[in-house]
ZAMARMAR-628187 format. One record per residue (C-alpha): x, y, z. Coordinates in Angstrom, 2 decimals. Each point is the difference from the previous one (the first is absolute). Layout:
// residues N
+---------+---------+---------+
!      c1 !      c2 !      c3 !
+---------+---------+---------+
!       X !       Y !       Z !
...
+---------+---------+---------+
//
This chain:
// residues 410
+---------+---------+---------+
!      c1 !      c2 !      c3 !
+---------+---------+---------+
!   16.55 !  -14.34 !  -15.11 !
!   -2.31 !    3.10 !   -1.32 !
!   -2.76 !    0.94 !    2.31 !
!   -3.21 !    2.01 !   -1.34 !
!   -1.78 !    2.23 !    2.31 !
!   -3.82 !    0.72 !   -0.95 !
!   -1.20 !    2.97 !    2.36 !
!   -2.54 !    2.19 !   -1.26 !
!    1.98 !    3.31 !    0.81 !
!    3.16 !    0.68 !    1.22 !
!   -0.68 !    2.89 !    2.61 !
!   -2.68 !   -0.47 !    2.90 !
!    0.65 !   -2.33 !    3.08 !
!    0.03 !   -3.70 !   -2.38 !
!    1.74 !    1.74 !   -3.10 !
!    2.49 !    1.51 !    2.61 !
!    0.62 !   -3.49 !    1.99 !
!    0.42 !   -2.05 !   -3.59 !
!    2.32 !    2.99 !   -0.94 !
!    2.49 !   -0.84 !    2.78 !
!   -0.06 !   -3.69 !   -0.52 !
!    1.03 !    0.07 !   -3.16 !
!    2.87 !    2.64 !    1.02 !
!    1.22 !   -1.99 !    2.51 !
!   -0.33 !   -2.97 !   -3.03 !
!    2.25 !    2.07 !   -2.09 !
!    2.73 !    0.48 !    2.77 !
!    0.58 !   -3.61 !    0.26 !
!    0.34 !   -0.99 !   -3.63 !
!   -3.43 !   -1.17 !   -1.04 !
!   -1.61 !    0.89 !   -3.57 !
!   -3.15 !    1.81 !    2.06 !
!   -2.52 !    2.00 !   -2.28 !
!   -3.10 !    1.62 !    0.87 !
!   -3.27 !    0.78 !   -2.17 !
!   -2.57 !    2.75 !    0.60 !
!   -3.22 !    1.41 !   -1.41 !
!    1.50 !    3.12 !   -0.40 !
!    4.07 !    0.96 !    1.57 !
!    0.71 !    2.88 !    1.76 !
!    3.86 !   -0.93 !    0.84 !
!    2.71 !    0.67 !   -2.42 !
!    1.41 !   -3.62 !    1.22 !
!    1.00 !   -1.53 !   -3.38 !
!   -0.81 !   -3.37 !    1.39 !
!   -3.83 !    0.97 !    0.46 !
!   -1.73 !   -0.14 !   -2.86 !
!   -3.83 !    1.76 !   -0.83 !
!   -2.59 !   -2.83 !   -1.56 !
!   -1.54 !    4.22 !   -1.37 !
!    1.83 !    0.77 !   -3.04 !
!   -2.17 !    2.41 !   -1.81 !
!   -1.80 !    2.76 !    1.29 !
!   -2.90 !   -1.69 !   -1.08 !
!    1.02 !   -2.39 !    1.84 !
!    0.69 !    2.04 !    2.98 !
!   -3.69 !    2.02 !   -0.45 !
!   -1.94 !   -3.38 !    0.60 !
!    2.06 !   -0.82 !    3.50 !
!   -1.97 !    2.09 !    2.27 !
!   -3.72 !   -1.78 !   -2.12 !
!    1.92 !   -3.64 !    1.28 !
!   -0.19 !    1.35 !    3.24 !
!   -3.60 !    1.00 !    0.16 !
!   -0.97 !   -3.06 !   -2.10 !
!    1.66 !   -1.87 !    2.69 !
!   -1.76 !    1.30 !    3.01 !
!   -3.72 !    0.74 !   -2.28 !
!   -1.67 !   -3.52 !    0.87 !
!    0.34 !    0.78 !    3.82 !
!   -1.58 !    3.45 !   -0.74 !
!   -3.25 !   -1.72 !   -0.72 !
!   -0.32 !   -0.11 !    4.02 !
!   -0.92 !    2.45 !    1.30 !
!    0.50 !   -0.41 !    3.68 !
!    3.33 !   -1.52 !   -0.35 !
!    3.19 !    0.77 !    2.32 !
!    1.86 !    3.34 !   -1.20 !
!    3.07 !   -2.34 !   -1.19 !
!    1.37 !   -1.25 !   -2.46 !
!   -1.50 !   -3.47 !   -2.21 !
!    1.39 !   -1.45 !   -2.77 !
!   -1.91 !   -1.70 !   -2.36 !
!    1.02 !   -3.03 !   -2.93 !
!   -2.19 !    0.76 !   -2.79 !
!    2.48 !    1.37 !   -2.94 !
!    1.92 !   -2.19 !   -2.73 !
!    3.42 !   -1.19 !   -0.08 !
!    2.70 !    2.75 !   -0.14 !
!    1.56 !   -1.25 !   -2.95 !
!    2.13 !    3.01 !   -0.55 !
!    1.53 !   -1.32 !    3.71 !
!    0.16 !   -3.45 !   -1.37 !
!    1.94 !    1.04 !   -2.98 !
!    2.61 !    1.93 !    2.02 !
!    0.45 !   -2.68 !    2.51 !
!    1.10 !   -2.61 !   -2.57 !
!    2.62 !    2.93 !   -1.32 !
!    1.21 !   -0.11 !    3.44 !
!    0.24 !   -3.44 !    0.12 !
!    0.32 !   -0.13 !    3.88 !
!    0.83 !   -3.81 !    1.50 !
!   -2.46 !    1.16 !    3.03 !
!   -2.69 !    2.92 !    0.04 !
!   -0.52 !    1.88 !    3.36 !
!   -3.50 !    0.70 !    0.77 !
!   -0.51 !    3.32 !    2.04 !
!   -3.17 !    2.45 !    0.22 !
!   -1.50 !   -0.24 !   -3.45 !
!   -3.33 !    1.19 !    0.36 !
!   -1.03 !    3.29 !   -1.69 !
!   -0.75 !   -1.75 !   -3.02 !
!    3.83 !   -1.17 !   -0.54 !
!   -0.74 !   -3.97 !    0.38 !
!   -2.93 !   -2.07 !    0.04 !
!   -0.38 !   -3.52 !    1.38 !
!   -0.49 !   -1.46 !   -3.58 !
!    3.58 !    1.52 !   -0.95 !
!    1.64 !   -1.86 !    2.54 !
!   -0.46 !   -3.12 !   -2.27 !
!    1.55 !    0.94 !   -2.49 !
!    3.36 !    0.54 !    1.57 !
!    1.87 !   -3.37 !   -0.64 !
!    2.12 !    0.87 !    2.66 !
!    0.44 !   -0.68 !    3.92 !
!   -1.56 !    2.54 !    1.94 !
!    1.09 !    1.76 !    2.97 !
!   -3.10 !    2.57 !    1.82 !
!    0.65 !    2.08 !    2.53 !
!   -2.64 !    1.14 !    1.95 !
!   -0.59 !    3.33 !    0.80 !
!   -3.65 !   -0.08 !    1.11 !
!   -2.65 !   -2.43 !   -0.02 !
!   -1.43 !    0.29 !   -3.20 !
!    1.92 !   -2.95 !   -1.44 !
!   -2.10 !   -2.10 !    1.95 !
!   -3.28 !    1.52 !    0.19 !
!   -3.22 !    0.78 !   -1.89 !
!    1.53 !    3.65 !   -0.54 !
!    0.37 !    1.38 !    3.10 !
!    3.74 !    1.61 !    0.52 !
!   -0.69 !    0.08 !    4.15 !
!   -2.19 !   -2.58 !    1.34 !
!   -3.09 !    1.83 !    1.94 !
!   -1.79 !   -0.49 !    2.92 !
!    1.91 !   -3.38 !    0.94 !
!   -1.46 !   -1.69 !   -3.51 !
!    1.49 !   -3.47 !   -0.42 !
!   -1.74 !   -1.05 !   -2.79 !
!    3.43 !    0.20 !   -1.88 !
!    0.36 !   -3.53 !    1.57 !
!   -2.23 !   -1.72 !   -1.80 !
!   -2.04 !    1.70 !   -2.47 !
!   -0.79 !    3.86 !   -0.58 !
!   -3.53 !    0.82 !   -0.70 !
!   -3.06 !    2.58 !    1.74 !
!    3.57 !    2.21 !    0.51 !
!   -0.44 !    2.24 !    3.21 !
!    2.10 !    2.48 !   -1.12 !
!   -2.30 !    0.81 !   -3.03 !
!   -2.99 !   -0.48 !    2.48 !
!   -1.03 !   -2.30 !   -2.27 !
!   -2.80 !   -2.45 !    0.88 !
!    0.08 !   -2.13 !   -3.79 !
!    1.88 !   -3.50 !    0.31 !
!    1.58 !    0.55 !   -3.46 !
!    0.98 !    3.28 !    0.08 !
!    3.23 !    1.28 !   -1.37 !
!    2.18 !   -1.15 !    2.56 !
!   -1.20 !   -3.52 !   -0.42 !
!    0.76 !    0.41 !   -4.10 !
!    3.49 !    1.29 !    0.86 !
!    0.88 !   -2.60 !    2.44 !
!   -1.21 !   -2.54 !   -2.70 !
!    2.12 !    1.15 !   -2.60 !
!    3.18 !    0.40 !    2.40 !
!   -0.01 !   -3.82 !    0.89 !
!   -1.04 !   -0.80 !   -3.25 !
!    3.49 !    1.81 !   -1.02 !
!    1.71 !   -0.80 !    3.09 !
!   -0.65 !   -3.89 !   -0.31 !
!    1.91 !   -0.12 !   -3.26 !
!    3.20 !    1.84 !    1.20 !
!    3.11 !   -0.87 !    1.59 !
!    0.53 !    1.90 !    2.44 !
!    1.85 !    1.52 !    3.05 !
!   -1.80 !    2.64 !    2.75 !
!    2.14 !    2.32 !    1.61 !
!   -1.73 !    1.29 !    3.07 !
!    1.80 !    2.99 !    0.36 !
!   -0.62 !    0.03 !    3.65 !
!   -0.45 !   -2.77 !    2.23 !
!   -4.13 !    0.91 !    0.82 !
!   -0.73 !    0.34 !   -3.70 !
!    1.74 !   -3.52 !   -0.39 !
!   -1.94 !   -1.93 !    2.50 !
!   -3.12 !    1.91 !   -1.65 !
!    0.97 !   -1.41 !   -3.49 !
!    0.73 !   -3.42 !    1.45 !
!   -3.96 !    0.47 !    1.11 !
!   -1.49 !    0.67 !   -3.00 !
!   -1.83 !   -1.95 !   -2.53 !
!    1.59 !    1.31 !   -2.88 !
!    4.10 !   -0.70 !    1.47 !
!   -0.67 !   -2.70 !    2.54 !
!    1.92 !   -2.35 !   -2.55 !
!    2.31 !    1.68 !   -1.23 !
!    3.86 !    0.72 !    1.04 !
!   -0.28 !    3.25 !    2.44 !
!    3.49 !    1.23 !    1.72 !
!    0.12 !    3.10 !    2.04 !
!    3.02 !    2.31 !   -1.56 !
!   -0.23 !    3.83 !    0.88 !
!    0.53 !    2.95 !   -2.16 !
!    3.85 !    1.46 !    0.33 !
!    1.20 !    3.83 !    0.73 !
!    3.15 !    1.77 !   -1.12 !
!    1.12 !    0.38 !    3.36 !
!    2.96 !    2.38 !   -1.58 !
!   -3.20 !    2.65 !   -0.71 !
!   -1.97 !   -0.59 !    2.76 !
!    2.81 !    0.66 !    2.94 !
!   -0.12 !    2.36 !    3.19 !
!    0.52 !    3.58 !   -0.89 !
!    1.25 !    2.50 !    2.70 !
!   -3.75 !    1.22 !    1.28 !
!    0.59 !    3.71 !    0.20 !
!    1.89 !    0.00 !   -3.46 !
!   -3.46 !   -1.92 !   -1.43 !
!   -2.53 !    2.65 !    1.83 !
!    2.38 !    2.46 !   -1.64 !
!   -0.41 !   -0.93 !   -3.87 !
!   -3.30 !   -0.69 !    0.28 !
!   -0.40 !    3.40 !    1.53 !
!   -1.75 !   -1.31 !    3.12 !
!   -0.26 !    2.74 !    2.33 !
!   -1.02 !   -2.14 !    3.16 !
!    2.85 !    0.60 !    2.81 !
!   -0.40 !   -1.55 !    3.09 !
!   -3.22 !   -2.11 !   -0.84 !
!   -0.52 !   -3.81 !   -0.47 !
!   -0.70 !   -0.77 !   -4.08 !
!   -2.12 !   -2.69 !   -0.55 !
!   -0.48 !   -1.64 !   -3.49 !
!   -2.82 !   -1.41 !   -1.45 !
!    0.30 !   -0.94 !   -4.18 !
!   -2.35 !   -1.69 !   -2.29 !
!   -1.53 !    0.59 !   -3.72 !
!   -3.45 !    1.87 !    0.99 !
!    0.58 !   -1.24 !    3.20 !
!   -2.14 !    2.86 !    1.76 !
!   -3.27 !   -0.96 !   -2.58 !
!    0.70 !   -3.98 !    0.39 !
!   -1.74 !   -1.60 !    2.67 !
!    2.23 !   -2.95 !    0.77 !
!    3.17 !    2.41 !   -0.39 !
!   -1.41 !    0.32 !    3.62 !
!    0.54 !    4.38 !    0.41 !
!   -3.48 !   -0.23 !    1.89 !
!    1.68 !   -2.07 !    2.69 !
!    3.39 !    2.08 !   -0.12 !
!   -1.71 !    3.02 !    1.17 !
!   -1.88 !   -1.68 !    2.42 !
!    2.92 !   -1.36 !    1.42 !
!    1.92 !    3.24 !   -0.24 !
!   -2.51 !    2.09 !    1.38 !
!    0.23 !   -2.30 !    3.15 !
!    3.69 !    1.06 !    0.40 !
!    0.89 !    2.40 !    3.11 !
!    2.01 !    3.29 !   -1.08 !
!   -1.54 !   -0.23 !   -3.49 !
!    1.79 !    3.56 !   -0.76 !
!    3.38 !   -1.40 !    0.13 !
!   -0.86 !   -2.26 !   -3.37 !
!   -0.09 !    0.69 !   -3.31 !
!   -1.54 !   -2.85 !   -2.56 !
!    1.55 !   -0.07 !   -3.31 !
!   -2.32 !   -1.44 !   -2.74 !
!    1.27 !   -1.15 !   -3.12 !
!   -1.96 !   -1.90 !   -3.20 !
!   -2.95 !    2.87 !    0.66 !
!   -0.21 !    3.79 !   -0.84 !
!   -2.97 !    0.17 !    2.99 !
!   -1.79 !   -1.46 !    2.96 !
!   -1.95 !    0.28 !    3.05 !
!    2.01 !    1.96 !    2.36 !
!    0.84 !   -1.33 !    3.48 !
!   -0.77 !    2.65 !    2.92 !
!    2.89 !    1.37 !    1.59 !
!    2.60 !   -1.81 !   -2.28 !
!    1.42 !    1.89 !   -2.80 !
!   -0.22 !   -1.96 !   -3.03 !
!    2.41 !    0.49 !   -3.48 !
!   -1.56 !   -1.92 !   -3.47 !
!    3.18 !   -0.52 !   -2.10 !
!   -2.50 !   -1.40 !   -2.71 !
!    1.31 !   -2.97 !   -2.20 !
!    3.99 !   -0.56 !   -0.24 !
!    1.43 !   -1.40 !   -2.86 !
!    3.55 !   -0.92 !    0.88 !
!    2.04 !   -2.17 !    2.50 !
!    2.32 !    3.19 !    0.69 !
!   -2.78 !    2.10 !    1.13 !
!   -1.70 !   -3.29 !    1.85 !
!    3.41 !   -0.47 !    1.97 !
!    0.05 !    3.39 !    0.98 !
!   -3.51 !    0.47 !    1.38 !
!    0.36 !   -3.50 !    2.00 !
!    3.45 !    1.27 !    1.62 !
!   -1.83 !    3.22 !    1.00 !
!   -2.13 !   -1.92 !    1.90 !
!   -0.10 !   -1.30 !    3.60 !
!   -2.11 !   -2.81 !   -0.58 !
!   -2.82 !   -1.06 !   -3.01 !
!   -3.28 !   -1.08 !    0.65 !
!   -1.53 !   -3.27 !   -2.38 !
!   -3.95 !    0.49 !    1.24 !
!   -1.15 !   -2.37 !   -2.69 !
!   -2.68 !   -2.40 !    0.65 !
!    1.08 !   -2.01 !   -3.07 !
!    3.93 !   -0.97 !   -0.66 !
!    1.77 !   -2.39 !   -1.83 !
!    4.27 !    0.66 !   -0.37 !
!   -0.12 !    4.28 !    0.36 !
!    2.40 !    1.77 !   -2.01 !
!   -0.21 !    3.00 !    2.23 !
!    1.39 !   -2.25 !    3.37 !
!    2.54 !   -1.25 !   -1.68 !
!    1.41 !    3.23 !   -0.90 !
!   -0.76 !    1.38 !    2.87 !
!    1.97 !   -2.65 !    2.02 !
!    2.66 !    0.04 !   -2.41 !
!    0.82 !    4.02 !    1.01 !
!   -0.31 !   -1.38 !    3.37 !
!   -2.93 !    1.76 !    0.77 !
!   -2.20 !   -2.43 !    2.37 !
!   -3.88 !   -1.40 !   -1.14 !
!   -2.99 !    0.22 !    2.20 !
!   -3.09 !   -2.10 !   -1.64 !
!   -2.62 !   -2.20 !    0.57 !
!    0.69 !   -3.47 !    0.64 !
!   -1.21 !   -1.45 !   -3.47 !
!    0.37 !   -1.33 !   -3.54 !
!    3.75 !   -0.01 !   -0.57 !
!    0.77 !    2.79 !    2.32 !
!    1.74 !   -3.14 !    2.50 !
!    2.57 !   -0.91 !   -2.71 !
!    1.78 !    3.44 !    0.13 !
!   -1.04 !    1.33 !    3.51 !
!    1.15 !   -2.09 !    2.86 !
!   -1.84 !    1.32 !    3.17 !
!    1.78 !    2.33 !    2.07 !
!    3.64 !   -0.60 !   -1.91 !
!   -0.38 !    2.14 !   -2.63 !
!   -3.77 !    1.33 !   -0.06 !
!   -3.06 !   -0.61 !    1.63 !
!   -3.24 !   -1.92 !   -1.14 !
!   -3.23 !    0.72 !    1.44 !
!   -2.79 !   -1.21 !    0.80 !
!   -2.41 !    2.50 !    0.13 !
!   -0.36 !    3.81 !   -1.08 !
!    0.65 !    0.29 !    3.74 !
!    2.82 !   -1.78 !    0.34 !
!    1.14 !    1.31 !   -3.29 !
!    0.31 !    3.40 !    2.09 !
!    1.89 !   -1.54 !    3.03 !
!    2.12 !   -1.70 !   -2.87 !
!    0.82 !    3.67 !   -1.24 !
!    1.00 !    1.25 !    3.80 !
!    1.81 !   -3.26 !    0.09 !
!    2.48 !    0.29 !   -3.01 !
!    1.00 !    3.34 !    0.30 !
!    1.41 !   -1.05 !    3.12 !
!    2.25 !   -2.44 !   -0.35 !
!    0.96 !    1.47 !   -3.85 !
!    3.65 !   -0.66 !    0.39 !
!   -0.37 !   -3.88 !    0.37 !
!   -3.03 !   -0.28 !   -2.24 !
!    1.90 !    1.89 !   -3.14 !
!    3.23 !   -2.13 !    0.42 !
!   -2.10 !   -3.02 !    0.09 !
!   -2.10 !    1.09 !   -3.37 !
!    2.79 !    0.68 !   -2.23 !
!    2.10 !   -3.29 !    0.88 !
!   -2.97 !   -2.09 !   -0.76 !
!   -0.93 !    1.37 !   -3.51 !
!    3.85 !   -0.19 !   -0.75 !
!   -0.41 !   -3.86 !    0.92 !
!   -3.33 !   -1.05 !   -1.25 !
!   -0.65 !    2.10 !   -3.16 !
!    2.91 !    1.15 !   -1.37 !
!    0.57 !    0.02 !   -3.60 !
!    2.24 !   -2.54 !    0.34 !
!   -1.53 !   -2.43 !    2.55 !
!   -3.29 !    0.42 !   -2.12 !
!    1.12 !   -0.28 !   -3.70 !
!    2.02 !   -3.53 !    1.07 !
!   -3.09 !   -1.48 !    1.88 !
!   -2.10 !    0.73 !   -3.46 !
!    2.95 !   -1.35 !   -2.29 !
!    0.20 !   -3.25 !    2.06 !
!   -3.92 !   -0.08 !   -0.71 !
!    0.30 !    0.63 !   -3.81 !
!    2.81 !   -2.81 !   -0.56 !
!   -2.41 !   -2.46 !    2.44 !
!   -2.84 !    0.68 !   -2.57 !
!    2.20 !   -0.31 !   -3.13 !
!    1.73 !   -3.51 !    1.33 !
!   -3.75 !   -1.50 !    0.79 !
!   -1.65 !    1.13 !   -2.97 !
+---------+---------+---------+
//
């Protein structure tokens, strides 16, 4: 069978999770491509939809274009909206029938990559994973404010403080099922929350949702001696605790939650014997009496696996989660989770086995005190669990199983 991957770019937290998949595809046999807006990978197998540099000139104007009808409100959330306004990619369309795929994989295709209309076009079964919940919303990527409008019809959206009925989250949500009604196809909730959220929405409430999560090369992402780590990365931090904390802007993101990390670390007693390692941001609010290093972004697994095996434990403040990348790998080095208590969090951190969730930013401090004492039992626990739940190979087998079930009931 030949798989198609559509992801709109093949680096950032989606691009990065679609990346592995089809890796771990590869090792077992299947024919697994992967198309992008625009490849940074020399993977032969990944192909660029950007020929041109014309072609490549317009990519960042498809972005903007995507996210301009939002702008029109102006006391929207600070977040990202996409919008379904622009024609057919027919340049996509072309290149997909070259392919000639027997089932196309849906993954984050926003950014001006893949419009709802396009999706009708693809003669083929149809496979989405879901990496957010923009799939089944007006726009919205993260659902604000406890919206559930998503479950029967979008419209006066809250998180564009809008107060019109047929604004443009109602247009978008009428074009999706307009799309969506005409397709076969198969939802992937990636975790189990985002699953039972699909299964609640207007737009997916009918169709075929199964909960399959994203794998990791558990041969990359393994425990590293932590003093040899510290070492190479030239952390100079003898004798004190190293916490993590990792996320794309996550210190100018609201729901990457770094407002309730420092609260929560700033509640900790002996504050000077920490040191908070930031990476994904250059800069941030400092935390009083808790030295803080800002590794800025990272770019590759080897330097990821490092910085995680440095630490003691890593922090996932985020008020908003749906399958992390960063847990996994951090529980694949064997380096224990504390987190809140939400979104997918609960499929990868059992409570007090090999993390802690919490319930509170309280609590979330407590949870801190709590892992770093019992380390030993928690990091055992983290590593044997990845190993047996999202390994390459458990993973890739699950999704092949899935792809033959969709070819044999076409």
């Amino acid at each position: 069978m030949k798989i198609l991957h559509l992801v709109s770019q093949d680096n950032g937290g989606a691009g990065r999770a679609a990346i592995r998949l089809h890796l771990a595809l590869l090792k077992q046999g299947i024919d697994s491509q992967v198309m992008v807006q625009n490849k940074t990978q020399d993977l032969p197998t990944i192909h660029s939809l950007t020929q041109t540099k014309t072609q490549k000139f317009f990519i960042p104007f498809k972005k903007a274009l995507d996210q301009l009808p939002s702008m029109l409100y102006k006391n929207r959330h600070n977040d990202i909206f996409s919008s379904t306004f622009f024609p057919s990619n027919k340049n996509l369309l072309r290149k997909i029938n070259e392919i000639n795929p027997d089932i196309i994989h849906l993954h984050w295709i926003n950014s001006g990559f893949i419009y709802p209309s396009d999706l009708t076009h693809f003669n083929r079964p149809i496979i989405w994973s879901l990496h957010d919940a923009n799939p089944y919303t007006g726009g919205c990527h993260v659902v604000y404010n406890n919206c559930d409008k998503f479950k029967t019809l979008c419209y006066s959206c809250p998180f564009l403080a809008s107060n019109f009925k047929y604004d443009i989250s109602f247009l978008n949500f009428k074009k999706k099922q307009k799309a969506y009604n005409a397709l076969k196809l198969t939802v992937n909730g990636l975790s189990s929350w985002i699953a039972s959220e699909a299964k609640a929405s207007a737009l997916f409430k009918n169709k075929n949702i199964i909960n399959i999560p994203n794998p990791i090369d558990t041969d990359i992402f393994r425990p590293i001696k932590k003093d040899i780590a510290r070492k190479i990365l030239n952390l100079n931090c003898k004798d004190k605790i190293l916490i993590g904390f990792g996320a794309i802007s996550g210190t100018q993101i609201k729901r990457k939650g770094y407002l309730q990390l420092k609260e929560a670390l700033e509640m900790l007693p002996n504050k000077h014997l920490y040191t908070l390692i930031v990476f994904g941001s250059s800069d941030g609010e400092k935390i009083a009496g808790i030295d803080t290093i800002f590794m800025g972004h990272l770019y590759d697994d080897t330097t990821l696996t490092l910085l995680y095996n440095s630490l003691d434990i890593f922090i996932t403040p985020s008020l908003a989660e749906n399958l992390s990348n960063t847990i996994m790998e951090s529980l694949s080095c064997g380096v224990p989770v504390v987190a809140f208590d939400i979104g997918g969090n609960v499929d990868m951190i059992i409570h007090k086995t090999n993390g802690y969730l919490a319930r509170d930013v309280s609590d979330l401090s407590y949870g801190i005190c709590w892992a770093l004492k019992n380390l030993p039992y928690l990091s055992q626990n983290a590593r044997e669990m990845v190993i047996e739940r999202f390994s390459y190979n458990v993973v890739a087998k699950r999704y092949i199983a899935q792809y033959q079930y969709i070819l044999e009931n076409l």
